[in-house]
C-alpha positions as CSV (number, residue, x, y, z in Angstrom):
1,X,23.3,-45.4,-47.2
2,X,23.3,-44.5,-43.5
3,X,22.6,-40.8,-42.3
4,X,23.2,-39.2,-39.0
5,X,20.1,-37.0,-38.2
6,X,20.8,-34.7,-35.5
7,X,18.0,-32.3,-33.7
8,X,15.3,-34.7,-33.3
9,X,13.3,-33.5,-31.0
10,X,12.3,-36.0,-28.1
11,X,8.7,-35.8,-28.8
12,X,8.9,-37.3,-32.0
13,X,8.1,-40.9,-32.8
14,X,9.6,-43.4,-35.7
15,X,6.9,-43.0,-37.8
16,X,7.3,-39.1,-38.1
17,X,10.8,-39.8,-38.8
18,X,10.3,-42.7,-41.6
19,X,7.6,-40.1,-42.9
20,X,9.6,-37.2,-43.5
21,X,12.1,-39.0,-45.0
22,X,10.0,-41.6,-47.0
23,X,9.3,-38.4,-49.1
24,X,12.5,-39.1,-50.5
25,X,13.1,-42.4,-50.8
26,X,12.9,-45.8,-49.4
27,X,13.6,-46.0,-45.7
28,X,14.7,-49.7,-44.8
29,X,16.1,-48.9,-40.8
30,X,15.6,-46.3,-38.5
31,X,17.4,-46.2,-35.1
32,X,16.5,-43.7,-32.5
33,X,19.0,-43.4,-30.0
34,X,17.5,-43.5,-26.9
35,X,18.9,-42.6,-22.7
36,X,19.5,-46.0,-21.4
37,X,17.8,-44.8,-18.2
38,X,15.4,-42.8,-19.1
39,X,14.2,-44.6,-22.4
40,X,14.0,-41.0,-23.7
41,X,15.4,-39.7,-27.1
42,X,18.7,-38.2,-26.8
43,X,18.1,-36.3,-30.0
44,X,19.6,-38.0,-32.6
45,X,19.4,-41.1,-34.9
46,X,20.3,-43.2,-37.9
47,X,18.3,-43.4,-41.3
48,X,19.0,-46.0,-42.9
49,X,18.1,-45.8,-47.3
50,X,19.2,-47.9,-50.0
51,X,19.3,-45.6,-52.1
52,X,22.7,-43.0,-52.2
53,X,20.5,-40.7,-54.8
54,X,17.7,-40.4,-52.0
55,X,19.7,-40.1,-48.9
56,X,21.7,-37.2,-50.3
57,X,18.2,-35.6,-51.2
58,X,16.6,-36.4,-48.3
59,X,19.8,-34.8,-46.4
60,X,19.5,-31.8,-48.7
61,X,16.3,-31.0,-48.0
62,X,17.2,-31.2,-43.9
63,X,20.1,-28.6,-44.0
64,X,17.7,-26.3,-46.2
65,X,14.3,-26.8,-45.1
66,X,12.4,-26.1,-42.0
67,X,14.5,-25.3,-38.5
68,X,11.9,-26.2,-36.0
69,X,13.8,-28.6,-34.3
70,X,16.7,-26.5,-33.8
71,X,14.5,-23.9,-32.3
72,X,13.0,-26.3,-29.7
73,X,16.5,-27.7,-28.5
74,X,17.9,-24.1,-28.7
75,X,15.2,-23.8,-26.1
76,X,15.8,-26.9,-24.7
77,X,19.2,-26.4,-23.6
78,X,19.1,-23.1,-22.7
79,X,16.4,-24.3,-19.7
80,X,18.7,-26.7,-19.0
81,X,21.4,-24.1,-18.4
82,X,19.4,-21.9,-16.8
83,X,18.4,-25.2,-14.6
84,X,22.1,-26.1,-13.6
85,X,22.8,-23.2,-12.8
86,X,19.8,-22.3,-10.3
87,X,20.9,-25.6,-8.9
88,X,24.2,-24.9,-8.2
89,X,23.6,-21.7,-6.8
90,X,21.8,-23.8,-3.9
91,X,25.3,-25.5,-3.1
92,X,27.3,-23.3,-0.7
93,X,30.6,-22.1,-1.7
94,X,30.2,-22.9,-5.2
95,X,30.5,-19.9,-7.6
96,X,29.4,-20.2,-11.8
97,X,29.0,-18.2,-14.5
98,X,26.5,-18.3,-16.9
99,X,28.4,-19.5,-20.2
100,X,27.5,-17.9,-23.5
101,X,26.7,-20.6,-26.4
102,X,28.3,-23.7,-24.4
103,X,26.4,-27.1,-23.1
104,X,28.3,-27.3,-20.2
105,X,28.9,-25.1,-17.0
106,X,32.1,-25.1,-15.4
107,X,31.1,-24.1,-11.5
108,X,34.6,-23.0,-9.1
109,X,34.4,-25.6,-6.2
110,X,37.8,-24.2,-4.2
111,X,35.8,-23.6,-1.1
112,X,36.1,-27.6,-0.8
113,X,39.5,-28.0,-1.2
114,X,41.0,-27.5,2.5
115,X,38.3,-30.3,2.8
116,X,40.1,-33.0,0.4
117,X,44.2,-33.8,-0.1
118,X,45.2,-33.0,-3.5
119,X,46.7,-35.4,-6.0
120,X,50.4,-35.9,-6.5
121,X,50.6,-33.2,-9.1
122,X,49.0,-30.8,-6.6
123,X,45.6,-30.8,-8.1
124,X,42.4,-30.3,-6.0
125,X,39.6,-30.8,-8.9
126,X,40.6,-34.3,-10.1
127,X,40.9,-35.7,-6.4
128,X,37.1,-34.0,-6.0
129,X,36.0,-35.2,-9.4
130,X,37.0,-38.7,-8.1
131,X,35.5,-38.4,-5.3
132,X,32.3,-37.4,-6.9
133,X,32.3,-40.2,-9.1
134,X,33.1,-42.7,-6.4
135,X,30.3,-40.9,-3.5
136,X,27.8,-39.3,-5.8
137,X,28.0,-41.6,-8.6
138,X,28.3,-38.6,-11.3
139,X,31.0,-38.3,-13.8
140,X,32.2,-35.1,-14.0
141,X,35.4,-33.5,-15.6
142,X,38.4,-32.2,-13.6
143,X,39.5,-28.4,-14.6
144,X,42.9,-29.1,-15.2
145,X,42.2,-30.4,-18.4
146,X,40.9,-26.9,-19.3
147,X,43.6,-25.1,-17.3
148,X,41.8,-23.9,-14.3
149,X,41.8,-26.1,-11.4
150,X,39.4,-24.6,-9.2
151,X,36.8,-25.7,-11.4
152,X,34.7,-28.7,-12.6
153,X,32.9,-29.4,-15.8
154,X,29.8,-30.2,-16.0
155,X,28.0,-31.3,-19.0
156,X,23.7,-30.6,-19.5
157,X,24.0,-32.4,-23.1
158,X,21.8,-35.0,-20.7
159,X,18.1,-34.9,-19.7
160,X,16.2,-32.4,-16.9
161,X,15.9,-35.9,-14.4
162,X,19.4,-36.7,-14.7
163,X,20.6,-33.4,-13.9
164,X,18.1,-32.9,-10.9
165,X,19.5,-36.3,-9.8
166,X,23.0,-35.7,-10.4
167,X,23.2,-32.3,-9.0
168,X,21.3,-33.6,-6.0
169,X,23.7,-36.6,-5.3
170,X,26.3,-34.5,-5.2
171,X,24.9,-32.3,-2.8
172,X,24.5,-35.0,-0.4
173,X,28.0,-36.0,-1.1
174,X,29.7,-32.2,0.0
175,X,27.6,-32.6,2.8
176,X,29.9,-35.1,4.1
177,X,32.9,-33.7,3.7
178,X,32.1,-31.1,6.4
């Protein structure tokens, strides 16, 4: 029987893994799924046991034993926030607020818009998350799926370096449109 495991933290190895959950049962796979770019764990995997009897003890004993992990990517992602936002405070004209128990931020970008044509619906944010994809090479999402088109979505369910990198490519790329 295959398991999702969720909130493993990026420190941990495949041994630690088979480990904890050999205490249950056989383990025959393991697959850590890693950032293509990075090579780093994204926090989650597959754990693979033959057994049905030992994968729903071994999941058992996850949902009511220790929380550590949680903890740490509690932490995690609340540095990341805290990151993205510090970030985007450095890009004039932009304007976010700090969200509340969300992994993305949603920064208003409308002091770019007399700088770009809007799309034939009258939209300003999917034109500019075009354009970001297509200058800075960051996918973004437009705010008109979320009903407010002065904003953009962005996502930090991805690691510290490609946030740095991301946010910094698309610095560079507001630059031009000056």
């Amino acid at each position: 029987m295959k398991i999702y495991v969720g909130n493993i933290s990026r420190e941990s190895t495949e041994n630690e893994i088979r480990d904890a959950f050999a205490e249950h049962g056989e383990v025959t796979e393991i697959n850590l799924i890693r950032d293509n770019y990075t090579k780093v764990l994204k926090g989650f995997g597959f754990i693979e046991m033959p057994s049905k009897e030992a994968a729903e003890k071994a999941a058992a004993e996850a949902i009511s034993g220790p929380q550590d992990t949680v903890d740490i990517m509690v932490k995690e992602f609340a540095w990341r926030r805290d990151d993205i936002l510090a970030r985007l405070a450095k890009i004039p004209g932009t304007k976010c607020v700090k969200p509340g128990g969300a992994f993305y931020v949603f920064p208003n970008f409308s002091e770019y818009y007399q700088k770009i044509k809007p799309d034939s619906a009258g939209s300003f944010s999917d034109p500019l998350a075009t354009f970001f994809l297509e200058e800075a090479h960051v996918a973004l999402v437009a705010g008109t799926g979320f009903g407010e088109d002065n904003c953009i979505r962005f996502s930090y369910a991805t690691s510290r370096e490609r946030i740095a990198t991301g946010l910094d490519r698309i610095q560079t790329a507001l630059q031009k449109l000056s």
